[in-house]
C-alpha positions as CSV (number, residue, x, y, z in Angstrom):
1,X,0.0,0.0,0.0
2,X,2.8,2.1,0.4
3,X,4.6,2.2,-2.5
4,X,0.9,2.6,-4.0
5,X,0.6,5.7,-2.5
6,X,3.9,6.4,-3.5
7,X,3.2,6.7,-6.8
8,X,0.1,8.2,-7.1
9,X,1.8,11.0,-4.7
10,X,4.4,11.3,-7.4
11,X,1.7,11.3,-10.4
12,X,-0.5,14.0,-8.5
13,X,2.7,15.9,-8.0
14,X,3.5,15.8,-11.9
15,X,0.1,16.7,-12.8
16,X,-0.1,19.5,-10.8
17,X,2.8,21.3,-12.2
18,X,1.7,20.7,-15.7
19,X,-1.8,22.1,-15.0
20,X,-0.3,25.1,-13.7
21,X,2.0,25.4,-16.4
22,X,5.0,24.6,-14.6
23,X,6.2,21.9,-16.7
24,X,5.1,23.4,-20.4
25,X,3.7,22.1,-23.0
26,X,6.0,20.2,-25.2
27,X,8.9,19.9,-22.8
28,X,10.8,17.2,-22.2
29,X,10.6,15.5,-18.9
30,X,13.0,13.8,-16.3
31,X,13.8,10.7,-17.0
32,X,12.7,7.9,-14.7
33,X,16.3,7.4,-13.2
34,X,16.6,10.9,-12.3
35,X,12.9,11.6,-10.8
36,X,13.8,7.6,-9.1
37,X,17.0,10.1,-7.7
38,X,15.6,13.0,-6.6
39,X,12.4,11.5,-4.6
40,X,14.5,8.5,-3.2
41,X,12.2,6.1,-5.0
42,X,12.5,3.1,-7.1
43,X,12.4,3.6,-11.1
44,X,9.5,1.5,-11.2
45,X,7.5,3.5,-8.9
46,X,8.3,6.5,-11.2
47,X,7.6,4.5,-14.1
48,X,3.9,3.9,-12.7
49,X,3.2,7.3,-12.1
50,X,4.2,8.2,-15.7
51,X,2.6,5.4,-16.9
52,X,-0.7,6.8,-15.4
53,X,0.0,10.5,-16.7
54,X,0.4,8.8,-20.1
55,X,-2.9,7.0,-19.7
56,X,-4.8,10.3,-18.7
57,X,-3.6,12.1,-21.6
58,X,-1.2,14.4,-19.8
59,X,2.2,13.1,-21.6
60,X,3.3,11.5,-24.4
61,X,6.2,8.3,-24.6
62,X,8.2,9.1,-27.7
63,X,10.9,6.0,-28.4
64,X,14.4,7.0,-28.6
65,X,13.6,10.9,-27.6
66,X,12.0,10.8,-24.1
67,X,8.6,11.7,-22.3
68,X,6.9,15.1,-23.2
69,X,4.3,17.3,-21.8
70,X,1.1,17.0,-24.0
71,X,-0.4,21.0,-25.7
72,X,-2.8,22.0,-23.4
73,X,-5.8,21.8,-25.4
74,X,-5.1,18.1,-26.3
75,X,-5.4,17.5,-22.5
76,X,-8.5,19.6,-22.5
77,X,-10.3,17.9,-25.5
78,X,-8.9,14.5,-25.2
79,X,-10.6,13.3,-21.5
80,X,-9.7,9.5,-21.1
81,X,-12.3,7.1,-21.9
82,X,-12.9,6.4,-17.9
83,X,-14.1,9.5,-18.0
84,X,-16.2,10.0,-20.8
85,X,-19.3,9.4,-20.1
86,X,-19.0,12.0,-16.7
87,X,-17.6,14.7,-19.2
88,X,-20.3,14.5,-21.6
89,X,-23.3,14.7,-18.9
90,X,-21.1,17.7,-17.1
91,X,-21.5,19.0,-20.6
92,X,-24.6,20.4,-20.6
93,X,-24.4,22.0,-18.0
94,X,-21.2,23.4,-19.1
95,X,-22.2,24.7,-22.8
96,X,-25.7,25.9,-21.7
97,X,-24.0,28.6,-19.6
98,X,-23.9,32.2,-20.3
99,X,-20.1,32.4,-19.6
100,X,-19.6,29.7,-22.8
101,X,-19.7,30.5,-26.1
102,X,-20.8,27.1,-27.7
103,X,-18.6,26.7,-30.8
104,X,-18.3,23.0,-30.9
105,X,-22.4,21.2,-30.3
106,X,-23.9,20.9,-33.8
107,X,-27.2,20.2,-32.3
108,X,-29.7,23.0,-33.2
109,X,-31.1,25.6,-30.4
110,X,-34.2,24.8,-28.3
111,X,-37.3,24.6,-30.7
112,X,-40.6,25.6,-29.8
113,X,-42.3,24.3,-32.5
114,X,-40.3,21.0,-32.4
115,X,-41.5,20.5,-29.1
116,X,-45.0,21.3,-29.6
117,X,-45.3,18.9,-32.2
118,X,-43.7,16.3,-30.0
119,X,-46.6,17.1,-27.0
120,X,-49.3,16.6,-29.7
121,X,-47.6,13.4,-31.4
122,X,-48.0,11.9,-27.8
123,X,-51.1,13.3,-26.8
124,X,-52.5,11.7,-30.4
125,X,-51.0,8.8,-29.1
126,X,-52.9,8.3,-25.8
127,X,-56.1,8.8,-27.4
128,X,-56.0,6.7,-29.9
129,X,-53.9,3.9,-27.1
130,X,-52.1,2.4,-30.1
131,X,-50.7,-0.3,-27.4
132,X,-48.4,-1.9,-29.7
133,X,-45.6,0.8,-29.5
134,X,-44.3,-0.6,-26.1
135,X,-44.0,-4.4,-27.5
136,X,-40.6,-5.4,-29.2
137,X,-40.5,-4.1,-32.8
138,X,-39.5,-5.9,-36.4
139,X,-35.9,-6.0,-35.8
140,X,-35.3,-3.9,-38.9
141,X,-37.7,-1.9,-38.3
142,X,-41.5,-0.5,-38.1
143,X,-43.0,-1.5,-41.3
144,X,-45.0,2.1,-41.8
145,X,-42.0,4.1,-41.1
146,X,-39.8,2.2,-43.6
147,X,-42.7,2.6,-46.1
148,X,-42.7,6.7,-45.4
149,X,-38.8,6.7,-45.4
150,X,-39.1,4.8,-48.9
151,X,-41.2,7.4,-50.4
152,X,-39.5,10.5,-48.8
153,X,-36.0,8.8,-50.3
154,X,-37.7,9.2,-54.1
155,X,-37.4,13.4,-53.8
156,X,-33.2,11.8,-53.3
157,X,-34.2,9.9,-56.7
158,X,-33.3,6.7,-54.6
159,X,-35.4,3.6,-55.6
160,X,-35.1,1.3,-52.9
161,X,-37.5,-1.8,-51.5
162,X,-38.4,-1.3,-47.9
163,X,-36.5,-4.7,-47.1
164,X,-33.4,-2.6,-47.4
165,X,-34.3,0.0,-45.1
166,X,-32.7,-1.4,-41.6
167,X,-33.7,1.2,-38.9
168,X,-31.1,1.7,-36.3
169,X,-30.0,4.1,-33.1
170,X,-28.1,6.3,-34.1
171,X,-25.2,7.1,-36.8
172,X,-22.7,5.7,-33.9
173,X,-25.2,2.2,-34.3
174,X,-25.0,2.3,-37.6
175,X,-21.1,2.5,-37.6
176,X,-20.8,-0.3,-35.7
177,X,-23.1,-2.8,-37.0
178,X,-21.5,-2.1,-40.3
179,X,-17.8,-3.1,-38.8
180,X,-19.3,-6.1,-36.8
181,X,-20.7,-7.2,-40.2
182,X,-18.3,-6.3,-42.9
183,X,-14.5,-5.7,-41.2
184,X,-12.7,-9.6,-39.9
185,X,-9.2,-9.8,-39.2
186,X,-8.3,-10.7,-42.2
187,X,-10.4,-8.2,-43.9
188,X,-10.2,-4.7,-41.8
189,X,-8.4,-2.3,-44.2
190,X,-10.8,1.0,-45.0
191,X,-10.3,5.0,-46.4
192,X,-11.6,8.1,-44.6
193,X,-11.1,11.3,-45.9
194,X,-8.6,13.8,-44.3
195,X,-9.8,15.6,-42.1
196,X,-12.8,13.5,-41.1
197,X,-15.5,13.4,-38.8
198,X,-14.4,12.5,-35.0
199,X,-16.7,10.1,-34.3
200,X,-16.5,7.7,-36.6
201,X,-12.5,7.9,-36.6
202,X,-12.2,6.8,-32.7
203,X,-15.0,4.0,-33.9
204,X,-12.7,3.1,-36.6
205,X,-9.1,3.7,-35.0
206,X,-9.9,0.5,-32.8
207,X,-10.9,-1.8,-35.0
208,X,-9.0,-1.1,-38.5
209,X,-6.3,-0.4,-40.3
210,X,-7.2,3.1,-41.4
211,X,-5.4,4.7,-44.8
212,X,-6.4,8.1,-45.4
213,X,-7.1,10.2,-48.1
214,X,-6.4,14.3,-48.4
215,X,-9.7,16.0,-48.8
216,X,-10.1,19.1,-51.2
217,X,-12.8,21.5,-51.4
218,X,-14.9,19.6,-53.8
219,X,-13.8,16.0,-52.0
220,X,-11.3,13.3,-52.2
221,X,-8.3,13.7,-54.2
222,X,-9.0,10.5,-55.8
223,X,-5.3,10.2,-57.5
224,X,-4.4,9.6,-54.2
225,X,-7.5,7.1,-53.5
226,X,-7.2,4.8,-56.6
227,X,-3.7,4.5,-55.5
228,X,-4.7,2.8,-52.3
229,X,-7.1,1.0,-53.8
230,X,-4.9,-0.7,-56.4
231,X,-2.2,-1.8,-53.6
232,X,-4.5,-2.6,-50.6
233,X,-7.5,-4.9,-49.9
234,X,-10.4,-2.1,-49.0
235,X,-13.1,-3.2,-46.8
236,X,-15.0,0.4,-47.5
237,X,-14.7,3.8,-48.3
238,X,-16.4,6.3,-45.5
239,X,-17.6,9.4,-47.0
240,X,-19.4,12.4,-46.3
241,X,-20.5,14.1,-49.4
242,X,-22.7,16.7,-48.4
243,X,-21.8,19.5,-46.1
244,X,-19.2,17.3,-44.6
245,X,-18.0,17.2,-40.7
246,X,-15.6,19.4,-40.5
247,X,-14.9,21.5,-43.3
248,X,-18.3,21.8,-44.2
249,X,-17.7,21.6,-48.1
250,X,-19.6,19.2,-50.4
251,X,-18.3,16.8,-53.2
252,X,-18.6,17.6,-56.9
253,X,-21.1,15.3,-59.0
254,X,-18.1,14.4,-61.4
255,X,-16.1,13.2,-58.3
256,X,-19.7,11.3,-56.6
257,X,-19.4,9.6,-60.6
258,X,-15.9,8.8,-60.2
259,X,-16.0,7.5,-56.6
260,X,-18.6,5.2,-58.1
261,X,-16.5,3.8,-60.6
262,X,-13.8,3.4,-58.5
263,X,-15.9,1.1,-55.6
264,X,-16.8,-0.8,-58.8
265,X,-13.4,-1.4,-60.1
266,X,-11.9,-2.3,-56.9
267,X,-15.0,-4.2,-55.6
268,X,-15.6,-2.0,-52.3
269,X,-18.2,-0.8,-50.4
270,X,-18.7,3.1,-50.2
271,X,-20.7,4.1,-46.7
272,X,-22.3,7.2,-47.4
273,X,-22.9,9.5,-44.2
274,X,-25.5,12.1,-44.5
275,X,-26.5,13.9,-41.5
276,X,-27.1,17.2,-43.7
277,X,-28.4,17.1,-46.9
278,X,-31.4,18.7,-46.3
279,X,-29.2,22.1,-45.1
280,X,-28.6,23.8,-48.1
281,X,-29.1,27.1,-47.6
282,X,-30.7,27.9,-51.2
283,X,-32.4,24.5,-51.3
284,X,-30.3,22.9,-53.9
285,X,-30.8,19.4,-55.1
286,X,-27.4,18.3,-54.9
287,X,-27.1,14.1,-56.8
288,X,-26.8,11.3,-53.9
289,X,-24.5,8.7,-54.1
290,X,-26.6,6.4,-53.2
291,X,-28.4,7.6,-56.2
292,X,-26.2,6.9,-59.0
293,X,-26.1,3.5,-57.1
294,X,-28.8,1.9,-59.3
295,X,-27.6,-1.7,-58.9
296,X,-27.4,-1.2,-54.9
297,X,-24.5,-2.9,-54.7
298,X,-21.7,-0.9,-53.1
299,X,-23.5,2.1,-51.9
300,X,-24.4,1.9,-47.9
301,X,-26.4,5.0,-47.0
302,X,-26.6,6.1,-43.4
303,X,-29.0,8.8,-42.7
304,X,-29.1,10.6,-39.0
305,X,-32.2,13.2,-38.0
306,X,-30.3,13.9,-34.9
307,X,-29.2,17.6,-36.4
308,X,-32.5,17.9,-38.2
309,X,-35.2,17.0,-35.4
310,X,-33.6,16.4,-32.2
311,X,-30.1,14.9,-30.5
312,X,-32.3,13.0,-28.2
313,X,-34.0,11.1,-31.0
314,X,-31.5,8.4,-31.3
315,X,-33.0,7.1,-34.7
316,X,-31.6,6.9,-37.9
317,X,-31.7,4.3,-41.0
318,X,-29.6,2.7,-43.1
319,X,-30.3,1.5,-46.7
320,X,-28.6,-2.1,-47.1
321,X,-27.0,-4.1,-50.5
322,X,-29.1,-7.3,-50.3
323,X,-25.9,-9.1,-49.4
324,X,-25.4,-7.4,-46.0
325,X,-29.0,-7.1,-45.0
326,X,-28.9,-10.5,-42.9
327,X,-25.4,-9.9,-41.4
328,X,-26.4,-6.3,-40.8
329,X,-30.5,-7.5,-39.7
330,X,-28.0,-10.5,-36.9
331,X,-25.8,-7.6,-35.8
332,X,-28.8,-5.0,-35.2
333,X,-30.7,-8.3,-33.1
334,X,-27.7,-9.2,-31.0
335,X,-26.8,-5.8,-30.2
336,X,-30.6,-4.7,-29.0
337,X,-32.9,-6.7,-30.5
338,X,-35.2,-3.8,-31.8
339,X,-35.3,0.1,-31.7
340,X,-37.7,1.8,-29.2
341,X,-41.0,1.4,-30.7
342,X,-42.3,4.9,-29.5
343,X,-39.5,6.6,-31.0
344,X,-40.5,4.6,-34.3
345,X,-43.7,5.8,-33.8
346,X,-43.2,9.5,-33.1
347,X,-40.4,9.6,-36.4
348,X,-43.2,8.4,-38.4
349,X,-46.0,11.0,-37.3
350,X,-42.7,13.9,-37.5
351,X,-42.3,12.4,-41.3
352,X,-46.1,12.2,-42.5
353,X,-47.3,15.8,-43.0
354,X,-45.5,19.2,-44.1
355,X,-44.4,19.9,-40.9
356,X,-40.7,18.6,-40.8
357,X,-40.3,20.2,-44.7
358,X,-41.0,23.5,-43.5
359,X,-38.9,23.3,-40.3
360,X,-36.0,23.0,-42.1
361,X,-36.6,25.9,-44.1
362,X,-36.7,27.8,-41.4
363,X,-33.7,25.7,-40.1
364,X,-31.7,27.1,-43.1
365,X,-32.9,30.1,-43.1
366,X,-31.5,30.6,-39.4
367,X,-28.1,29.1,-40.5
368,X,-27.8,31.3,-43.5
369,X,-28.1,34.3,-41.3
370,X,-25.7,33.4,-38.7
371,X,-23.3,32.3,-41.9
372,X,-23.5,35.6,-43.5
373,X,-23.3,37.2,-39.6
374,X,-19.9,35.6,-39.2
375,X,-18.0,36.0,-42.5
376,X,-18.8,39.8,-41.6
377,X,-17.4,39.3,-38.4
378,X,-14.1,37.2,-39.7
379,X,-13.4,40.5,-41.9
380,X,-12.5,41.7,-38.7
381,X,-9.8,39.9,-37.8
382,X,-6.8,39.6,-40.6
383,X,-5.0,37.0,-38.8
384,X,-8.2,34.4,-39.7
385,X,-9.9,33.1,-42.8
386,X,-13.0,30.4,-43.9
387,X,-10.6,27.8,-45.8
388,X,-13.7,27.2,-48.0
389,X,-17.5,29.1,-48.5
390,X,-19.9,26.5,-47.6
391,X,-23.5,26.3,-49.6
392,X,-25.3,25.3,-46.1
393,X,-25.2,23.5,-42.5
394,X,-23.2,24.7,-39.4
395,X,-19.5,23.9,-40.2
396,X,-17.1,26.1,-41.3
397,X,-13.4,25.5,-41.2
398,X,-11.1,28.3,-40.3
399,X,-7.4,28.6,-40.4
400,X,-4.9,31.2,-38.2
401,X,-2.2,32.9,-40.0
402,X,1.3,31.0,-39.2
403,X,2.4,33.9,-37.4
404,X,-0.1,32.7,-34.2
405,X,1.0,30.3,-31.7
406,X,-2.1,28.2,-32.1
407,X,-1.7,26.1,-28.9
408,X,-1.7,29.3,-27.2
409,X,-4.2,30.4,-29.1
410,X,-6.8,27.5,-28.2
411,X,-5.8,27.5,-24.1
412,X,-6.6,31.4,-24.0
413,X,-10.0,30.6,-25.9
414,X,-10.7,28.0,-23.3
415,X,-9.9,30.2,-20.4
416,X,-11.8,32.9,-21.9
417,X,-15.2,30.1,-21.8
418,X,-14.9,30.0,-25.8
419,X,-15.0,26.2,-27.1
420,X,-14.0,25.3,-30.4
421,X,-12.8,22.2,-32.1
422,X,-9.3,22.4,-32.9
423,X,-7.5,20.1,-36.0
424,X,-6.0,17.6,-34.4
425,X,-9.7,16.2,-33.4
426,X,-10.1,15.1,-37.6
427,X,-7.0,13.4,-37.8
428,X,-5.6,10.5,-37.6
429,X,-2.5,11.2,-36.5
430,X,-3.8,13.6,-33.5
431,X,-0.9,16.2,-35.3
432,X,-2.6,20.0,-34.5
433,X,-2.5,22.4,-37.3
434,X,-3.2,25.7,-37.5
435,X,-7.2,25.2,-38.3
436,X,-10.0,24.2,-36.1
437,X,-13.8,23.8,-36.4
438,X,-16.5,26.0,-36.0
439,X,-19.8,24.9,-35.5
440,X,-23.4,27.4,-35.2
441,X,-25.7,25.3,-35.2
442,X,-26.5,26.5,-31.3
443,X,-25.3,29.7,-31.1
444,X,-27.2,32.9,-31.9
445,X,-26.2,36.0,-33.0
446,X,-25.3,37.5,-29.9
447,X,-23.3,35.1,-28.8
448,X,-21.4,34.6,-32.4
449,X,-20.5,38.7,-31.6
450,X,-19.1,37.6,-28.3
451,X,-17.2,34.9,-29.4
452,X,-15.2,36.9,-31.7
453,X,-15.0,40.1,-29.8
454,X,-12.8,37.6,-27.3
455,X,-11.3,35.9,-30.3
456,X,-10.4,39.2,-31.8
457,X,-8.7,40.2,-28.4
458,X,-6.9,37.2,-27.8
459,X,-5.0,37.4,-31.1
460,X,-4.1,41.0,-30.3
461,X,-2.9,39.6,-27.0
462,X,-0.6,37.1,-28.7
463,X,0.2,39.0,-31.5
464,X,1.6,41.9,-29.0
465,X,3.2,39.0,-26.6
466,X,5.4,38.0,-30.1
467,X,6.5,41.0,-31.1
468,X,7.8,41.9,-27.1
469,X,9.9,38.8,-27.7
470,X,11.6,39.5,-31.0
């Protein structure tokens, strides 16, 4: 017990003097034998307390050069997975304040209207006592709301059977039904684009061997895909092609054709993630992928309403190539047998009439303004820029002039209760670079002018703090 408390005294110690700067970010620590030294311990007391900075995020083991300090916004963002579930829940608490400027949620503001619709989906539902939405479901899914989902997909010029519609919880479901079903030891090799979304790279990260691909503003650079796929044994390509997490740009129909022809070439699935189609500011009918897929062979589309309805509505649906629909149909039964019947039901009465169509024009109407709202705001400020104009959604992609210490630059915004979603988060490496997400889907106006009032002043701050030191 005492050399337990040993080392946690030591790790405590350590973590102290990098929270309060003390040891900086990026610097090299002691090694073992000389901390083993100076506090009369053994080395592999010292080496446990490292070993448990290392697993909280706080340090970094590099072979042959040492043990570093990790940035400080890497220790912010990066909370072990012990703790993730307790940092989430904190969350909203934390980014409903009035101190916070919410950069980072892309769920939408409190609706009114959303939630009046829900009180008289249920209150339709009591008095008509349909019974049958608290018994286990089909495991793919509630027959009426496939059928609805069928016919809403033909606006998408999608033609699809509902027996390849597999209703699931969530895009994070969805994710990991498809690697249960598709990805085996000896056949785990996929492509994401770079940068990517987040949460499907810390799905993927543990269970493939990820090759990535450089993303341009109008997609993949696909000279650098086919190359890839002509050395490596591809399990599936994962895409975003509309309004895509986090750069917010969409693909090019020439490219959607070409990434097509390439899946058929190479005999690989393509999963197509679209949490945002509908988001297009000017109501564009942008091609699907899914619909130049006529054969559905190597198309899986994965469709989330979580940023069109509601977060808590943890529905979403795939559409299935008829050879994974019993793999995928097993997975979906083993992992929960069915989906929440209610939430089925209420989907299905959000679906049937004009209500959801015009609540997303108001959606984009909102997000157009704040759009505008900013890019007049980011005139302000030399030192940043949108990397590319968006045509709708919440995500824009900015980048800091190389003259800004952007580690420094993402600490002070922390401190000064702004949250944003620096680079590293989108790659695979965890590498920062001088970009970093924004996201509007939750803040208003107001709050957008706060946010880079304080943004504005802290590159003054750093700006003045590099020119004292040259």
């Amino acid at each position: 017990m005492e050399k337990d408390f040993k080392y946690i005294e030591l790790y405590k110690k350590l973590k102290e003097k990098i929270e309060k700067n003390e040891l900086t970010e990026n610097s090299k620590l002691p090694s073992i034998r000389f901390l083993a030294n100076k506090y009369n311990l053994n080395n592999i007391t010292v080496l446990k307390a490292y070993n448990l900075l290392e697993k909280d995020g706080y340090i970094v083991k590099k072979q042959g050069a040492g043990i570093f300090v990790k940035p400080k916004e890497y220790i912010f963002y990066n909370s072990p997975i012990k703790n993730s579930t307790n940092t989430f829940n904190q969350g909203f608490k934390k980014l409903d304040s009035d101190n916070i400027i919410n950069f980072i949620s892309g769920n939408q503001n409190f609706n009114i209207e959303i939630y009046n619709k829900l009180k008289e989906i249920l209150l339709k539902l009591s008095n008509s006592l349909e019974y049958d939405v608290l018994n286990y479901q089909l495991t793919e899914g509630n027959e009426k709301l496939r059928k609805i989902i069928k016919d809403k997909l033909l606006k998408k010029d999608i033609y699809i059977s509902i027996k390849n519609i597999q209703i699931i919880n969530g895009t994070q479901q969805g994710l990991d039904l498809i690697l249960k079903s598709i990805i085996t030891k000896n056949r785990n090799k996929i492509i994401v684009g770079e940068p990517t979304y987040h949460g499907a790279l810390n799905i993927f990260r543990n269970n493939c061997k990820i090759f990535t691909v450089k993303m341009e503003k109008d997609g993949f650079n696909l000279e650098e895909l086919e190359n890839i796929l002509i050395n490596e044994k591809i399990s599936f390509i994962y895409t975003m092609t509309d309004l895509s997490c986090p750069m917010g740009i969409s693909w090019s129909d020439e490219k959607k054709i070409k990434l097509l022809e390439l899946a058929k070439k190479y005999k690989t699935y393509i999963l197509e993630d679209d949490f945002s189609s509908e988001l297009y500011y000017n109501n564009s009918k942008k091609i699907s992928l899914k619909s130049l897929d006529t054969e559905n062979k190597y198309v899986i589309y994965l469709k989330s309403y979580s940023k069109i309805l509601s977060s808590g509505l943890r529905l979403a649906f795939m559409i299935l190539p008829n050879e994974l629909l019993e793999k995928i149909k097993g997975a979906k039964f083993i992992s929960d047998i069915s989906s929440s019947g209610l939430e089925q039901y209420i989907l299905l009465e959000f679906l049937k009439d004009k209500f959801l169509e015009q609540h997303i024009k108001n959606l984009n109407k909102i997000y157009k303004e704040r759009y505008e709202y900013i890019k007049d705001e980011i005139k302000e400020i030399e030192e940043l820029k949108i990397e590319y104009d968006i045509e709708g959604g919440f995500y824009i992609w900015l980048k800091l002039d190389s003259k800004i210490d952007y580690n420094k630059f993402y600490s002070e915004t922390k401190n000064l209760g702004i949250l944003l979603l620096p680079a590293f988060y989108f790659y695979l490496d965890n590498k920062n670079r001088p970009y970093f997400r924004l996201s509007f889907a939750s803040t208003d106006k107001e709050k957008i002018s706060l946010g880079f009032k304080g943004i504005k002043e802290i590159i003054e701050k750093l700006n003045t703090e590099r020119k004292n030191t040259q």
